[in-house]
Residue frames as qw, qx, qy, qz and C-alpha x, y, z in Angstrom:
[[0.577, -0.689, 0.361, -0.250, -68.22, 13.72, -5.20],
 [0.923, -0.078, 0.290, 0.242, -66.80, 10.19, -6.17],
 [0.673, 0.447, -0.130, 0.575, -64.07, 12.11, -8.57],
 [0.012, -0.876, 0.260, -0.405, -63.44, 14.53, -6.41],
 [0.852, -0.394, 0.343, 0.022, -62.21, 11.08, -3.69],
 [0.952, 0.099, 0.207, 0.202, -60.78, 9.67, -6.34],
 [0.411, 0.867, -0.131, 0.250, -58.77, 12.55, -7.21],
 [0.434, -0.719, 0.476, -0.262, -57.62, 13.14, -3.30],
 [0.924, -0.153, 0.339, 0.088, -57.15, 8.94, -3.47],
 [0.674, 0.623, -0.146, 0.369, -54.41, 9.67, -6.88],
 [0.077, -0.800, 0.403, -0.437, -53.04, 12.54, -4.67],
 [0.794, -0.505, 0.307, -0.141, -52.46, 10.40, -1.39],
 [0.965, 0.185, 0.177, 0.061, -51.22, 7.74, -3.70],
 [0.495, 0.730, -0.138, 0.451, -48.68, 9.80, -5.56],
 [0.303, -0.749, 0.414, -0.419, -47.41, 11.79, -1.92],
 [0.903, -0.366, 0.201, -0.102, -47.21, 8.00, -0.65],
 [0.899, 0.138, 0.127, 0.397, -44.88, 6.58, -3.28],
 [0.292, 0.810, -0.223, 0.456, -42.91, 9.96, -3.53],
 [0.319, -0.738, 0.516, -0.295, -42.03, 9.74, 0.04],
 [0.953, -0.006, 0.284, 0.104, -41.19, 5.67, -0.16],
 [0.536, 0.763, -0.200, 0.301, -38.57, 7.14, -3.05],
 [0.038, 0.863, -0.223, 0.452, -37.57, 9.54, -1.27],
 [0.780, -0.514, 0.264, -0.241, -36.86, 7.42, 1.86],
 [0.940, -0.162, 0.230, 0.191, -35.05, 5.08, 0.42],
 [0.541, 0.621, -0.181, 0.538, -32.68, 7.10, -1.25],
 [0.433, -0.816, 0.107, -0.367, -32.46, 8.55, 2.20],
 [0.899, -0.358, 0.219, -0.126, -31.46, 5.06, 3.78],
 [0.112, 0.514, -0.815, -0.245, -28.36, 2.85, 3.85],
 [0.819, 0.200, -0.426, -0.329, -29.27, -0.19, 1.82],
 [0.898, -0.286, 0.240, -0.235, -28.65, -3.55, 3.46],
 [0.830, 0.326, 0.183, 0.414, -26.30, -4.15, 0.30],
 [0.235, 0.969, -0.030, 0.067, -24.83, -1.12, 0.45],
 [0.232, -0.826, 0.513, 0.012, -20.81, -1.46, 0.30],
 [0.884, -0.071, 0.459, 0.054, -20.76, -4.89, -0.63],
 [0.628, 0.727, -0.212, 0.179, -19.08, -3.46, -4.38],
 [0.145, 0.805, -0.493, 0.295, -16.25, -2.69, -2.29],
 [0.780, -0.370, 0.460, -0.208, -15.85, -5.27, 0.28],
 [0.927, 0.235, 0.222, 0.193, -14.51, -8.25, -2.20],
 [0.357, 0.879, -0.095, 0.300, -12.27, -5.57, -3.32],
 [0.377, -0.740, 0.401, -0.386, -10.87, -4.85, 0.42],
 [0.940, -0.148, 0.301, -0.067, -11.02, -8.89, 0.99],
 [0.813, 0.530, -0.011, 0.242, -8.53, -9.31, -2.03],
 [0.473, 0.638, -0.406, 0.453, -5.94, -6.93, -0.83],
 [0.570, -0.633, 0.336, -0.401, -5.78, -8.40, 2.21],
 [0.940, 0.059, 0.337, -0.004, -5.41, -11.67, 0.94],
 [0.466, 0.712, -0.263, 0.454, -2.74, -10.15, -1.63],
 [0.275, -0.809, 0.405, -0.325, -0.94, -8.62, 1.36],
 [0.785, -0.453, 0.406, -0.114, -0.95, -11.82, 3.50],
 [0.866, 0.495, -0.038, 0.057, 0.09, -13.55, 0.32],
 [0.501, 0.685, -0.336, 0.409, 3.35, -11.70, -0.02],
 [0.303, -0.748, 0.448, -0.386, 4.12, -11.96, 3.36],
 [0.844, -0.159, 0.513, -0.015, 4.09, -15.53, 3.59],
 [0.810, 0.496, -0.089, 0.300, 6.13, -15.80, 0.08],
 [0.059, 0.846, -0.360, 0.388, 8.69, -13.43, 2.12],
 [0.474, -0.621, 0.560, -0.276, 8.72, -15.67, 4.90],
 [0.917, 0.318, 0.229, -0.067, 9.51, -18.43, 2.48],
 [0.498, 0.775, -0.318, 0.225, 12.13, -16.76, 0.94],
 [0.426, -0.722, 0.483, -0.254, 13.60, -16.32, 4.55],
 [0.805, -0.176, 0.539, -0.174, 13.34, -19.94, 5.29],
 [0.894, 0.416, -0.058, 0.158, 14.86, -20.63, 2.03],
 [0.177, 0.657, -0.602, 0.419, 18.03, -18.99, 2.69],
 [0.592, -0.654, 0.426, -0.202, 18.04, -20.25, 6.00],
 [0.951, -0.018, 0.289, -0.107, 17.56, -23.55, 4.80],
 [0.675, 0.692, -0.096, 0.238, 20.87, -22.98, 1.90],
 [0.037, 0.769, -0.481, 0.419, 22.79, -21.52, 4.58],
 [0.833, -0.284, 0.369, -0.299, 22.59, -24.76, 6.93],
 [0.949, 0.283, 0.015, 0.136, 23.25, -27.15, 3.82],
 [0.500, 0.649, -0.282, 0.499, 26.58, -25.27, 3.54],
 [0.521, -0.677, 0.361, -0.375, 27.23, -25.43, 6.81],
 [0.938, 0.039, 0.320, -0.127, 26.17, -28.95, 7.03],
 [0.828, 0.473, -0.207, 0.218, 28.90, -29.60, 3.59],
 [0.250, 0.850, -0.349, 0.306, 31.48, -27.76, 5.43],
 [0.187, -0.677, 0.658, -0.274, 31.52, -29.84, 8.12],
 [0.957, 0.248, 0.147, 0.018, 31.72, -32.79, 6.60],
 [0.685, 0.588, -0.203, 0.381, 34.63, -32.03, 4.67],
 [0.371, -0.697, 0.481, -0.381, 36.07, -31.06, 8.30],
 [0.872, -0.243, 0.341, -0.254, 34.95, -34.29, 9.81],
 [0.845, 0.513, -0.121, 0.093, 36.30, -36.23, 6.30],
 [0.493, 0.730, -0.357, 0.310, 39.49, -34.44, 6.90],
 [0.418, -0.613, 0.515, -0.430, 39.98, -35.02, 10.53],
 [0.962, 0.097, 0.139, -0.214, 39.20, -38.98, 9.43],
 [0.742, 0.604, -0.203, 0.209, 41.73, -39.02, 6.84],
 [0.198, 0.602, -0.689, 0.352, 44.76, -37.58, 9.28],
 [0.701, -0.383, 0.590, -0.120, 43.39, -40.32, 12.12],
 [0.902, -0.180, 0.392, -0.014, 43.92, -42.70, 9.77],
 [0.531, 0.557, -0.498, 0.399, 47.22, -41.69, 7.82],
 [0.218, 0.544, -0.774, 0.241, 48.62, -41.55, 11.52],
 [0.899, -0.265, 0.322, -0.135, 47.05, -44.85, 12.73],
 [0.894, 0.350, -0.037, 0.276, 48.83, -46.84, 9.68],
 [0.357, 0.680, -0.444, 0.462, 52.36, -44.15, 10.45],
 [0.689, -0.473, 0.186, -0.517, 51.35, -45.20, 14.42],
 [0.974, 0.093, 0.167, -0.117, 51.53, -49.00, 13.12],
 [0.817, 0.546, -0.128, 0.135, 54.41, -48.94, 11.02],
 [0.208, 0.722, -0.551, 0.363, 56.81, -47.35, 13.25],
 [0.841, -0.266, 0.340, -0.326, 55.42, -49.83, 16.00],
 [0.979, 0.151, 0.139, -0.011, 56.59, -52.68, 13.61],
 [0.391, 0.765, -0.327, 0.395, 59.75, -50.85, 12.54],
 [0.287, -0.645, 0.542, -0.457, 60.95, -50.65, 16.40],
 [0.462, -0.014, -0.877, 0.130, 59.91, -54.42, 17.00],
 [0.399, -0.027, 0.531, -0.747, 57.07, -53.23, 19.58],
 [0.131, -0.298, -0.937, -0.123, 54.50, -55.51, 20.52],
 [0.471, -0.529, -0.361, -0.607, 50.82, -54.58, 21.66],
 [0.811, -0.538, -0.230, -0.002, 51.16, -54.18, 25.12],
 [0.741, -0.057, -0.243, 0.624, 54.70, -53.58, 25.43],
 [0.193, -0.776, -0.177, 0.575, 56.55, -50.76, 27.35],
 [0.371, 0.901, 0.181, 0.133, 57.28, -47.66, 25.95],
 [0.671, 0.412, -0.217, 0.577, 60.09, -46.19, 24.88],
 [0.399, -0.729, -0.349, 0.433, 61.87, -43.81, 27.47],
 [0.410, 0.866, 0.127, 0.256, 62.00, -40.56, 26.34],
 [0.658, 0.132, -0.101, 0.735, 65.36, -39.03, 26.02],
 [0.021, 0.690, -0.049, 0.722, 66.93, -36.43, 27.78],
 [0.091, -0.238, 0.699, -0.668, 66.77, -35.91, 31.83],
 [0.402, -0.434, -0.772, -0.232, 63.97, -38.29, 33.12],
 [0.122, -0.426, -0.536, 0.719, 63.23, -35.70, 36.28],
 [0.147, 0.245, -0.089, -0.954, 62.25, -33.45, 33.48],
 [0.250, 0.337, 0.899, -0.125, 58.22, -34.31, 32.91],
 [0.110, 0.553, 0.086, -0.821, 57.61, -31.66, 30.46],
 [0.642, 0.387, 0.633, 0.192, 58.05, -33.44, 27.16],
 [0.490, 0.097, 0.326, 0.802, 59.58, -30.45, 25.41],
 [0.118, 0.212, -0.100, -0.965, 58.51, -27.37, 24.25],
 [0.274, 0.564, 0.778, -0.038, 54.79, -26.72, 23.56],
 [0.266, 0.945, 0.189, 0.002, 55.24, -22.87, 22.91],
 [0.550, 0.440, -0.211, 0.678, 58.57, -20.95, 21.77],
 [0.200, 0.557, -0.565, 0.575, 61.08, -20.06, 24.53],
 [0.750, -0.472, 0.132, -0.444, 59.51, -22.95, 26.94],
 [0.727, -0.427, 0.508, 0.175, 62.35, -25.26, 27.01],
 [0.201, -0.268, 0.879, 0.339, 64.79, -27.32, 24.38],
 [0.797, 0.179, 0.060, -0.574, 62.55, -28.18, 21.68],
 [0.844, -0.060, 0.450, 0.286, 63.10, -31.73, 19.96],
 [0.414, -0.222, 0.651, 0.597, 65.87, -31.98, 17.02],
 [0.586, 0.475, -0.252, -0.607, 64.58, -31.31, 13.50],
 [0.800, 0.093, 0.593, 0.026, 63.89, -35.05, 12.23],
 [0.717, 0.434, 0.300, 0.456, 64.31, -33.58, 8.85],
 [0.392, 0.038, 0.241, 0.887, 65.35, -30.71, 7.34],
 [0.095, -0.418, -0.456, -0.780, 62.39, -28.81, 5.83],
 [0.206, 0.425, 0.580, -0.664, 59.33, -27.22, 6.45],
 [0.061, -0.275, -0.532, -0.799, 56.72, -26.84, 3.64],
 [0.265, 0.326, 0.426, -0.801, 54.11, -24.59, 4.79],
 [0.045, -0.106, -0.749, -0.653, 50.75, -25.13, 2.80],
 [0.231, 0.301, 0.454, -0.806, 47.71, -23.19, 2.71],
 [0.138, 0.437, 0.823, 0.335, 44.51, -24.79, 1.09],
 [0.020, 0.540, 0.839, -0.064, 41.60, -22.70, -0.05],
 [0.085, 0.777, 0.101, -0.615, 42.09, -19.04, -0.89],
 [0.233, 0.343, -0.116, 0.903, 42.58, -16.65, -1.88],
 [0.271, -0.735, -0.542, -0.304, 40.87, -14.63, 0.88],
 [0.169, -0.872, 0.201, -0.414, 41.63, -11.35, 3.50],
 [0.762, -0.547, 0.339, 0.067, 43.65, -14.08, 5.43],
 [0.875, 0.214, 0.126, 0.415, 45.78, -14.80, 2.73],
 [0.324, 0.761, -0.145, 0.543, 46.86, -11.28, 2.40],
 [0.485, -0.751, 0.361, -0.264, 47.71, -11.10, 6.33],
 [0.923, -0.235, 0.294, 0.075, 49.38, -14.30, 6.04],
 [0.541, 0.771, 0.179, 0.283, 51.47, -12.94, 3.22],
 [0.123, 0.853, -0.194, 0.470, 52.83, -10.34, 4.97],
 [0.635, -0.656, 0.406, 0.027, 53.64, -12.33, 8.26],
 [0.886, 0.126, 0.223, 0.386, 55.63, -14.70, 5.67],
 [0.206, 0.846, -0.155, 0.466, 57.37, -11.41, 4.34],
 [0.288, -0.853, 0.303, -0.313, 58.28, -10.27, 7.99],
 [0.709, -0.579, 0.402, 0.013, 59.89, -13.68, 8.28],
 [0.235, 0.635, -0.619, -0.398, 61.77, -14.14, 5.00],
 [0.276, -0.108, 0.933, 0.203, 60.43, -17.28, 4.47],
 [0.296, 0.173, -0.544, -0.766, 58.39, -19.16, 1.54],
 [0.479, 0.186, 0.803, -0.303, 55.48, -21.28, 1.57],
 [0.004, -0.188, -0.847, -0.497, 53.05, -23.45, -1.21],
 [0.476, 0.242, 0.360, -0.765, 49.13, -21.99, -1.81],
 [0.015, -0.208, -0.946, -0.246, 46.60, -24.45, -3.08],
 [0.072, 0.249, 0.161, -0.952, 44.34, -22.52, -4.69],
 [0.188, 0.558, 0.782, -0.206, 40.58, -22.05, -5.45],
 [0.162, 0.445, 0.424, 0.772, 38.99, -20.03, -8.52],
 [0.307, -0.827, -0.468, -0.050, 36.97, -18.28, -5.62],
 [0.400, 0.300, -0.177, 0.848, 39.29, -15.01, -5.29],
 [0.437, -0.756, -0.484, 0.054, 37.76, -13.58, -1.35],
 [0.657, -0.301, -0.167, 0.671, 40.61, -11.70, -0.96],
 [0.149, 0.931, 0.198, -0.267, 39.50, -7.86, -2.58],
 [0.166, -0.558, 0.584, 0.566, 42.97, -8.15, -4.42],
 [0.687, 0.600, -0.099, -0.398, 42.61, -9.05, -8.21],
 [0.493, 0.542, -0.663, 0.156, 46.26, -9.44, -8.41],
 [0.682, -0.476, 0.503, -0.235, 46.52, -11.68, -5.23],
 [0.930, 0.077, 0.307, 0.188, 47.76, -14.88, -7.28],
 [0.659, 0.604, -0.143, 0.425, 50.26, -12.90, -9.17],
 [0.279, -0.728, 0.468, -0.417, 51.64, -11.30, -5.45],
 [0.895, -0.317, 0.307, -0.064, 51.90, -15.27, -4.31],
 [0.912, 0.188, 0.127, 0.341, 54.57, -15.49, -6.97],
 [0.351, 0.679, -0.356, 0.539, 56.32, -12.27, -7.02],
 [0.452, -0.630, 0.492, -0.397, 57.08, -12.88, -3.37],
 [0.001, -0.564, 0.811, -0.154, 58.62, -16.09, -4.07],
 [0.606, -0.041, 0.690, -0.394, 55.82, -18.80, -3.08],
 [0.063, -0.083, -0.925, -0.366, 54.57, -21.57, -5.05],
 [0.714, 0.115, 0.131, -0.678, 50.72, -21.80, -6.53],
 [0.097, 0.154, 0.977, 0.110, 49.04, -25.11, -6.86],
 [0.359, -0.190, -0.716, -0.567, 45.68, -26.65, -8.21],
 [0.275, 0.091, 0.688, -0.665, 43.28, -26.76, -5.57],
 [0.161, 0.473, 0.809, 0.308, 40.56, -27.12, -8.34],
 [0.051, -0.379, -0.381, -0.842, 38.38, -24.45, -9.51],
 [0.524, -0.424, -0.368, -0.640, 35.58, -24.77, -7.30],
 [0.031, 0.167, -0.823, 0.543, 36.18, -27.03, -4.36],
 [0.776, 0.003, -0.023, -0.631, 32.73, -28.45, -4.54],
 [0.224, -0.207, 0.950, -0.071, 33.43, -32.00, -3.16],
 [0.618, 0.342, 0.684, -0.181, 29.66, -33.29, -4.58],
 [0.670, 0.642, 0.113, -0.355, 30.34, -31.97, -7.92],
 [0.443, 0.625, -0.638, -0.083, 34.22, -32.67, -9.08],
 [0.128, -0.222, 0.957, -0.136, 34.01, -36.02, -7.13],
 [0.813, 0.152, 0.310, -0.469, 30.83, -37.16, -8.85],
 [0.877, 0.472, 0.069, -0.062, 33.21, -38.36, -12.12],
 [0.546, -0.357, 0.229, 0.722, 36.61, -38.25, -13.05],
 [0.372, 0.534, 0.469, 0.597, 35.05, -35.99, -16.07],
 [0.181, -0.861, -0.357, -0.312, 33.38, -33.86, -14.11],
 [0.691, -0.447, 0.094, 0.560, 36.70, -33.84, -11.41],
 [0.511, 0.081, 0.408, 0.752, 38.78, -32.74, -14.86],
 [0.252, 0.692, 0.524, 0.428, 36.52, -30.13, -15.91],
 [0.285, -0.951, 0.101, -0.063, 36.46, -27.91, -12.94],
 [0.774, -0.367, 0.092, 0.509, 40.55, -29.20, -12.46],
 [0.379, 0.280, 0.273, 0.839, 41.34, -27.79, -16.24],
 [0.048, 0.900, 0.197, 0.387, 39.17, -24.47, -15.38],
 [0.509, -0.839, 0.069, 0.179, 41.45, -23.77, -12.55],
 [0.625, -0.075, 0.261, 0.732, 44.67, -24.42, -14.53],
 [0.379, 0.468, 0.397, 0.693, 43.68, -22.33, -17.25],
 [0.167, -0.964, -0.103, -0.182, 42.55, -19.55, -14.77],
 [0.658, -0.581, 0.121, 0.464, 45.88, -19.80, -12.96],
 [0.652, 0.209, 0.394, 0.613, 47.26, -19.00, -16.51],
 [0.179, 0.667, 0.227, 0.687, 45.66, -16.12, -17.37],
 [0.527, -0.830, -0.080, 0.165, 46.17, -14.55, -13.46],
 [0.650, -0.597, 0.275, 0.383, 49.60, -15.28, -13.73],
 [0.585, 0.621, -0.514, -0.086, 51.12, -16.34, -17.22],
 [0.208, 0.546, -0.810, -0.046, 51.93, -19.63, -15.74],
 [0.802, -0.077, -0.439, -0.398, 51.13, -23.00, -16.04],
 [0.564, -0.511, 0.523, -0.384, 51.47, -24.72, -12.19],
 [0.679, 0.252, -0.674, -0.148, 52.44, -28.70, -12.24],
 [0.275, -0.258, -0.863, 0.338, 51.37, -29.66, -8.53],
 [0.450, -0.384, -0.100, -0.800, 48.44, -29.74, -7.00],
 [0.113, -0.043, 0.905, -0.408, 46.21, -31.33, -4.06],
 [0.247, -0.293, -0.669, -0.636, 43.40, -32.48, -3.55],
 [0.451, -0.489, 0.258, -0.701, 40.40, -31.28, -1.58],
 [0.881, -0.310, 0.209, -0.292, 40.40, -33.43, 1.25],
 [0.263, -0.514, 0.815, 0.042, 43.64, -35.34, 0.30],
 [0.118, 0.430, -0.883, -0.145, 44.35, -38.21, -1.44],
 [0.190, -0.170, -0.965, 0.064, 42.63, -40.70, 0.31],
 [0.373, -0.042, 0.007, -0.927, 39.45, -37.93, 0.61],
 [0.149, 0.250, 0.938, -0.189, 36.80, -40.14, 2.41],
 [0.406, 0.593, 0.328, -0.614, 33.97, -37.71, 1.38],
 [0.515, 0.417, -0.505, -0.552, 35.19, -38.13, -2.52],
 [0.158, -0.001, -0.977, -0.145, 34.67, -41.94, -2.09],
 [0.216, 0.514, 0.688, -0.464, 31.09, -41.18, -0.55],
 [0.253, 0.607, -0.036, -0.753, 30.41, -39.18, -3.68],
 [0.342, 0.443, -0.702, -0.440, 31.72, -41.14, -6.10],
 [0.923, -0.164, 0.075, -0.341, 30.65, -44.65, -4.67],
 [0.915, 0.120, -0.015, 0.384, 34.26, -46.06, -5.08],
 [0.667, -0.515, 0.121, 0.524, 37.59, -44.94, -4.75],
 [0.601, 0.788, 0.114, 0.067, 37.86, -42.32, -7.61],
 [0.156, -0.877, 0.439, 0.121, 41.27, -40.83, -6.68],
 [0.616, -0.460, 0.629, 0.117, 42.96, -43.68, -6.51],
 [0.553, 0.176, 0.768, 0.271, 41.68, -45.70, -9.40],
 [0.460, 0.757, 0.442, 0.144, 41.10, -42.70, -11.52],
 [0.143, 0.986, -0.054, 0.062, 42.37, -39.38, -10.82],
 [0.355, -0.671, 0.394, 0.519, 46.05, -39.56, -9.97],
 [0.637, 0.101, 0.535, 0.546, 46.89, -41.29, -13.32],
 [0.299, 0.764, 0.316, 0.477, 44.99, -38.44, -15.04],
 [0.166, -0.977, 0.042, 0.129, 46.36, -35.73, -12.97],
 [0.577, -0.512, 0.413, 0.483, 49.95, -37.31, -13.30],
 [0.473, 0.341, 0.602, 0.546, 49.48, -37.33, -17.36],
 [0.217, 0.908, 0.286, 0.215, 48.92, -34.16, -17.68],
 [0.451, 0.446, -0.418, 0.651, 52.24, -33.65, -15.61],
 [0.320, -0.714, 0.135, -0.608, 51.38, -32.70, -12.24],
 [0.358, -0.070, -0.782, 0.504, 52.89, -34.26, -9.02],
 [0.560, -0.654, -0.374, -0.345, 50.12, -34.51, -6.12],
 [0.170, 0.202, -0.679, 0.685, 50.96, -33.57, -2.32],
 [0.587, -0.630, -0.484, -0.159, 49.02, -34.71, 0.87],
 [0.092, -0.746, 0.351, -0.559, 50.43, -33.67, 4.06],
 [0.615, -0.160, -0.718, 0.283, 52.15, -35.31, 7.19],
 [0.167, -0.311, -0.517, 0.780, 51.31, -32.81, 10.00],
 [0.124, -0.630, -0.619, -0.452, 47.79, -31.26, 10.10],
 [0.037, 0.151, -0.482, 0.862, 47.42, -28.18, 12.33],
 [0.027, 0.480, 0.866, -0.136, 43.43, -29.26, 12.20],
 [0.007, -0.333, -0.153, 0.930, 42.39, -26.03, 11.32],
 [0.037, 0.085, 0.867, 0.489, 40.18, -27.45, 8.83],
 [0.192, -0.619, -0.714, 0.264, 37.10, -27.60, 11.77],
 [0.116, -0.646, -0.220, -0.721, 37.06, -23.66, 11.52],
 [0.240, -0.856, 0.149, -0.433, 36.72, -23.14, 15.03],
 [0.865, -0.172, -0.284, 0.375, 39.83, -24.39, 16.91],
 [0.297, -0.928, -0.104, 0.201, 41.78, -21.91, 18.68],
 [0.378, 0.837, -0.387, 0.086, 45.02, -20.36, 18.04],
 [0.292, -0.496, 0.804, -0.150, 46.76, -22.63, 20.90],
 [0.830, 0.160, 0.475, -0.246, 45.08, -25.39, 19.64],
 [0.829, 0.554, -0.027, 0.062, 46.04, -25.13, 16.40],
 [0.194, 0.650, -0.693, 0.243, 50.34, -24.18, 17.40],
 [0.576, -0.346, 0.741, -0.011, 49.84, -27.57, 19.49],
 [0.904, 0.319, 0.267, 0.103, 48.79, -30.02, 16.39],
 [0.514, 0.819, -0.253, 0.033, 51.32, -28.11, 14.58],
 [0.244, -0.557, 0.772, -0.183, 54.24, -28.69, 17.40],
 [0.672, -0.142, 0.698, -0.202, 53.08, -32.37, 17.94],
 [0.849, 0.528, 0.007, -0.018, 52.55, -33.27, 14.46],
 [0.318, 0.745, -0.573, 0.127, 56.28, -32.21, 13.83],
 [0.162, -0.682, 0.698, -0.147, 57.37, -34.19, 16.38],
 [0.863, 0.093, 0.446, -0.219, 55.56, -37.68, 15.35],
 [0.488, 0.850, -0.172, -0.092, 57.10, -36.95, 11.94],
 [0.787, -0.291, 0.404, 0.365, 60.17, -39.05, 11.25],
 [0.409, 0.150, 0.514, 0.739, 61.92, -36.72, 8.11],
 [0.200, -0.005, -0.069, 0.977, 60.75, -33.58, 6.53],
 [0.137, 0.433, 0.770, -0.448, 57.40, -31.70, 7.02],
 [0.054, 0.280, 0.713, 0.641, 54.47, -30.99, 5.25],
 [0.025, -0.284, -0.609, 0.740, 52.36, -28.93, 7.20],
 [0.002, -0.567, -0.703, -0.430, 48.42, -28.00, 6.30],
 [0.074, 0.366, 0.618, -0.692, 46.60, -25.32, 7.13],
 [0.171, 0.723, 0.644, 0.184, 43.65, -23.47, 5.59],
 [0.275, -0.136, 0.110, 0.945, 43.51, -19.46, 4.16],
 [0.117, -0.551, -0.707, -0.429, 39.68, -19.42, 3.61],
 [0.134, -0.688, -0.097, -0.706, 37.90, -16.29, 4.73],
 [0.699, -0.602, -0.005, -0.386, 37.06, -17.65, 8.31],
 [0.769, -0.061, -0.239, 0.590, 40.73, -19.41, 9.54],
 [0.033, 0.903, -0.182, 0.387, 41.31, -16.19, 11.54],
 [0.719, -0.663, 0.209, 0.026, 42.92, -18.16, 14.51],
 [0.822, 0.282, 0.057, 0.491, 45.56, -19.66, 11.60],
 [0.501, 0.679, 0.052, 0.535, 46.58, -16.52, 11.19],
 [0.511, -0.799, 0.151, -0.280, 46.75, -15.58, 15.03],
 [0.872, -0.323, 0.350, 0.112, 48.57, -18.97, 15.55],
 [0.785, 0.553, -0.021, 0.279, 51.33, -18.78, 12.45],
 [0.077, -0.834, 0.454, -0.302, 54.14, -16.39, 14.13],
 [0.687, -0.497, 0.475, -0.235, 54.13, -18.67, 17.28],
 [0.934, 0.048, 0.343, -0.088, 54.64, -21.84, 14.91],
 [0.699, 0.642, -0.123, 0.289, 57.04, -20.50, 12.55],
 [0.155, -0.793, 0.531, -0.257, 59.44, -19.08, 15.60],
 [0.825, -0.345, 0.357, -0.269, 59.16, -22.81, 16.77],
 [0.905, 0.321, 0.240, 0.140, 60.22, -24.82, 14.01],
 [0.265, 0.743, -0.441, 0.428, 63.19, -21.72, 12.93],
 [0.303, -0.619, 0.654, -0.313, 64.30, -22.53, 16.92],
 [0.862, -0.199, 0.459, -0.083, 64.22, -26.58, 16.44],
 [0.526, -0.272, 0.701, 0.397, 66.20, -26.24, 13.35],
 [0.544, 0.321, 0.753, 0.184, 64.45, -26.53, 10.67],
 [0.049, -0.239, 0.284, 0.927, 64.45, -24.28, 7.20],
 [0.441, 0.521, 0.456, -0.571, 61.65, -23.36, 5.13],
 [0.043, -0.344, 0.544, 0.764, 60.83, -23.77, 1.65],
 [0.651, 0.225, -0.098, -0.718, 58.16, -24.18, -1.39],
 [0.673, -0.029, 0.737, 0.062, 57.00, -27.29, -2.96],
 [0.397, 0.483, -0.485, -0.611, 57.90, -27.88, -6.32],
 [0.953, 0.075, -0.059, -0.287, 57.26, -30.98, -8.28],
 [0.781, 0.214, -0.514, 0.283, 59.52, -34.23, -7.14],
 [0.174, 0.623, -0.556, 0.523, 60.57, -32.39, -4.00],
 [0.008, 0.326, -0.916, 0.234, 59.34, -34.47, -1.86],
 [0.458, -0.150, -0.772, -0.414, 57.12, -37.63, -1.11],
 [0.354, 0.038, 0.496, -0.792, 54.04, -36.64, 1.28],
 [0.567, -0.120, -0.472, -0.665, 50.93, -38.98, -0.18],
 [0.553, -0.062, 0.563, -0.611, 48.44, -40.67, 1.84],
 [0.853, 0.402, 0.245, -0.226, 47.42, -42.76, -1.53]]
């Protein structure tokens, strides 16, 4: 009787742990899934990853596209410095020239005193003034670029010539665009390779390096070797003395630009177009008024860089003006005439 319990007690035993087995294989485990979890956790954390390296990137560009911004207008500002003060000192001199004092009256301006217009501001509004000089030298810094070719073609439609200070950056979808500025009669200059005002105005070495990469590119564009040039920001370029920490032009670069042969040009009338967003009337007044401050022939600035679309809105109006006050048009060569600010 006691094996025959103890048999039924095996049995019981056995049926007990068979269904405990069996159960838990049955069951989800408490751990169950946890292989995968860490797994899931990772590419989530992967994901977010890349999304915040994307929105990094973003913010990097932004942050690249600002600085350049930020340079450009500087070198605006710089330039807008530079013409107040070429005409404070041209302001000053003719002041002392005439024998005016500080305080005194002003001249009266010639012609009918009933008339309170002060001459022409746009072509076929009245009698402009006289041509003080002769010339006109049109001069467009900073292309090639899709404005240069539209500007091109309005110089074409008026048979006249003008001077490009150019820039190894070719925007313009023409290859040949610097060899079309000379078969059509205009004049190339040095503008420097780059235009990078914190890197060719950190040295006069570093000036020369990017100066000679722009000759020697003009050479192989064209098959000639150019012998005037400007510099960004003129002469008396307040941003290259903020770069340099001293006057580098002056006390460095002309001598080395003139020894290598090249005559330098600055400019005596600034249509301001420099700022990038002035209007077309804005820019044909500085142009008109500049001319008329202007005691002898004119040097006139504007800008041919991808984004100067009003220049090119405002050129017609400024070239009919200056043809109806007299005055003829032509290139600058070296010696022709003496525009420097330094």
């Amino acid at each position: 009787m006691k094996k025959y319990y103890k048999y039924v007690a095996i049995i019981l035993m056995t049926t007990l742990a068979a269904a405990v087995v069996s159960a838990a294989a049955g069951c989800s485990s408490p751990f169950s899934g946890r292989d995968d979890s860490p797994r899931q956790e990772l590419e989530i954390l992967e994901a977010q990853l890349e999304e915040l390296r994307e929105q990094n990137r973003l913010l990097q560009e932004q942050l690249e596209s600002a600085e350049d911004q930020l340079a450009r207008w500087k070198e605006a500002y710089a330039e807008l410095e530079e013409d107040k003060i070429y005409w404070q000192e041209k302001f000053r001199e003719t002041r002392e020239g005439n024998g005016d004092e500080e305080g005194g009256e002003e001249a009266a301006p010639s012609g009918d005193s009933s008339d309170s217009s002060g001459g022409a501001d746009r072509p076929g509004a009245g009698a402009g003034p006289s041509a003080n000089g002769e010339v006109v030298y049109l001069t467009f810094d900073d292309g090639p670029s899709k404005n240069t070719l539209k500007i091109l073609d309005i110089l074409q439609e008026y048979g006249i010539k003008a001077t490009f200070f150019v820039i190894g950056n070719n925007q313009s979808g023409d290859s040949g665009i610097y060899r079309r500025i000379l078969a059509e009669g205009h004049a190339l200059g040095n503008h420097t390779y780059t235009h990078n005002f914190h890197e060719i105005y950190r040295s006069p070495a570093a000036f020369m390096e990017d100066f000679l990469r722009m000759e020697q590119y003009i050479l192989k564009q064209t098959g000639m070797k150019t012998d005037i040039m400007r510099f960004p920001g003129g002469s008396s370029s307040a941003m290259a003395q903020e770069v340099s920490t001293y006057n580098i032009i002056v006390e460095d670069l002309i001598s080395k630009v003139e020894n290598r042969g090249y005559d330098y040009f600055d400019w005596n009338v600034s249509t301001g177009d420099g700022s990038g967003d002035l209007s077309s009337e804005e820019i044909i007044d500085n142009a008109l008024e500049g001319a008329g401050r202007v005691d002898g022939d004119l040097v006139v600035l504007f800008h041919d860089s991808e984004n100067r679309h009003t220049t090119v809105e405002a050129l017609p109006a400024i070239i009919e003006t200056y043809k109806t006050w007299g005055y003829r048009f032509d290139v600058l060569n070296k010696g022709a005439v003496e525009v420097k600010h330094r």
